[in-house]
C-alpha positions in Angstrom: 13.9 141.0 38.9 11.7 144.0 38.1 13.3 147.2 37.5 17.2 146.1 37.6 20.0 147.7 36.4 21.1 145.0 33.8 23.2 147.5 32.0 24.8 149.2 34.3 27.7 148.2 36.6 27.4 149.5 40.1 30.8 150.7 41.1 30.7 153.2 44.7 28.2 154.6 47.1 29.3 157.5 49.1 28.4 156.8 52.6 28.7 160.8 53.3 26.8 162.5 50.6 24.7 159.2 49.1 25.9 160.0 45.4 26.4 157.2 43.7 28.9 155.9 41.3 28.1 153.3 38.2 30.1 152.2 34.9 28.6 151.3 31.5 28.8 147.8 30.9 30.5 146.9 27.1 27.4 145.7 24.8 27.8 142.1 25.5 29.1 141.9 28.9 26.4 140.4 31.4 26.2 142.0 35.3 27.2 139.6 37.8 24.5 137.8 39.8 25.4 140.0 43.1 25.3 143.0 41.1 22.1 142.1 40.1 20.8 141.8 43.6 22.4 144.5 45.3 21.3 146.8 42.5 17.6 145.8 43.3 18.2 146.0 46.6 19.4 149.6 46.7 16.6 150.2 43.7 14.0 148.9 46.4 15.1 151.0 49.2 16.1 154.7 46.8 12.8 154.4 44.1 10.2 156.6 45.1 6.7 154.4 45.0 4.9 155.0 42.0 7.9 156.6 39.9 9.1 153.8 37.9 6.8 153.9 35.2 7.1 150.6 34.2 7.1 149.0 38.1 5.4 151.5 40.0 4.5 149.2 43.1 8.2 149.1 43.4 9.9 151.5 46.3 9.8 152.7 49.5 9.3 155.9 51.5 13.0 156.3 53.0 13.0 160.0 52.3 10.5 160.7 54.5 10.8 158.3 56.7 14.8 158.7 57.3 15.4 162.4 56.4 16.0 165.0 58.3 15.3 165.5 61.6 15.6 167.1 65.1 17.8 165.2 67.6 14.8 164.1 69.9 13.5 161.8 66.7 16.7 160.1 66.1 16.4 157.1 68.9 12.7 156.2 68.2 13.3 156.5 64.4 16.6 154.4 64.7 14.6 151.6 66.3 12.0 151.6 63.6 14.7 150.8 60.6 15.4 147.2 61.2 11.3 146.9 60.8 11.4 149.0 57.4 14.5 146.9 56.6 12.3 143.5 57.2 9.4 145.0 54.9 12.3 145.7 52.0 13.4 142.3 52.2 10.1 140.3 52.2 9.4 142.3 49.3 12.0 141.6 47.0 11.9 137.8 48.3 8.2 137.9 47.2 9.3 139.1 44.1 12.1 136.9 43.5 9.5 134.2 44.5 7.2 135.1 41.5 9.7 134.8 38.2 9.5 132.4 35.8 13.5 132.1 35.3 15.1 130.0 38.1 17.6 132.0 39.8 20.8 131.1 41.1 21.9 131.3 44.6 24.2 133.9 44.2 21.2 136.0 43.1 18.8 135.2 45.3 18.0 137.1 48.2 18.1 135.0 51.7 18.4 138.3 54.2 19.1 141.7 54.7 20.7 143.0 58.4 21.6 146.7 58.8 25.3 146.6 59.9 25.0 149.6 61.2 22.9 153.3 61.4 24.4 156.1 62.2 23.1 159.9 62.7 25.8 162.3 61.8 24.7 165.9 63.7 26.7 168.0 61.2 24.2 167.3 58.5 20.9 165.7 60.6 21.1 162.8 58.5 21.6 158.9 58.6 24.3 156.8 57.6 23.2 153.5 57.0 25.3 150.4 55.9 23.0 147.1 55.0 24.9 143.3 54.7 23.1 141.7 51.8 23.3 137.5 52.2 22.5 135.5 49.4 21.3 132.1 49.4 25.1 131.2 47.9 25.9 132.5 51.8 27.7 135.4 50.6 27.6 138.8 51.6 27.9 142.0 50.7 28.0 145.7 52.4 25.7 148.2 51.3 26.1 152.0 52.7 23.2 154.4 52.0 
C-alpha cells in the first residue's frame, strides 16, 4: 500500500494529546498484516495532502477540518465525520484495489466505523476512536 510504515511497528496512540508511540522493527522481522493496514489507515487520515513526497495524492485535511473550535461548531462538525470517515475509507479501498500483489484478508480493508467522537471542552479538541474491519472480519480500535 502506498506510503506504509513497513519498518516500523506501531505500538500506542494517546487518545488525550494524539502523540504517538512506535518501535523499530529487527532488520528481518516483517510488520503484521493488521499493522500494515492500520498504519495506512492512520497515515491516510494524519498526512497532510501533498507532503509525502513520494505519494502526494495521499492525505486528508483533518487539521482543519477537526481542529479547534468554538462550542456552537461542535454538533454540525460532529455530524460531518462519519462522511469524512466514508471518503478515507473508499480511498484506501481504491488503492488497495489497484496493486499488483494480492493481499490477504487480514490486510485488506472492508470498513471503517467511528466508535466514537468526543469534544473534550478543556482543550476544544476531538477525541476520536475508529474500528478498522478487515475482510479476515477482524477488528481493530483506532483513537486519534
Amino acid at each position: 500500500m502506498a506510503g506504509t510504515l513497513t519498518d516500523w511497528h506501531l505500538i500506542h496512540i494517546n487518545s488525550i494529546d494524539g502523540s504517538t508511540e512506535f518501535s523499530l522493527n529487527d532488520l528481518n522481522e516483517g510488520t503484521s498484516l493488521q499493522n500494515l493496514l492500520i498504519q495506512t489507515v492512520i497515515k491516510r487520515i494524519l498526512t497532510v495532502p501533498g507532503s509525502d513526497a513520494e505519494y502526494p495524492q495521499i492525505g486528508s485535511n483533518i487539521g482543519n477540518l477537526y481542529g479547534t473550535m468554538t462550542l456552537d461548531e461542535v454538533d454540525e462538525t460532529r455530524a460531518l465525520f462519519p462522511v469524512f470517515l466514508k471518503t478515507i475509507k473508499d480511498d484506501v479501498i481504491a488503492e488497495q484495489e489497484l496493486l499488483d500483489s494480492n493481499l490477504q484478508p487480514a490486510e485488506r480493508l472492508l470498513d471503517l466505523v467511528l466508535h466514537s467522537i468526543e469534544f473534550d471542552e478543556s482543550f476544544l479538541g476531538w477525541i476520536i476512536k475508529i474500528k478498522v474491519v478487515t475482510e479476515a472480519n477482524q477488528e481493530f480500535i483506532i483513537s486519534l
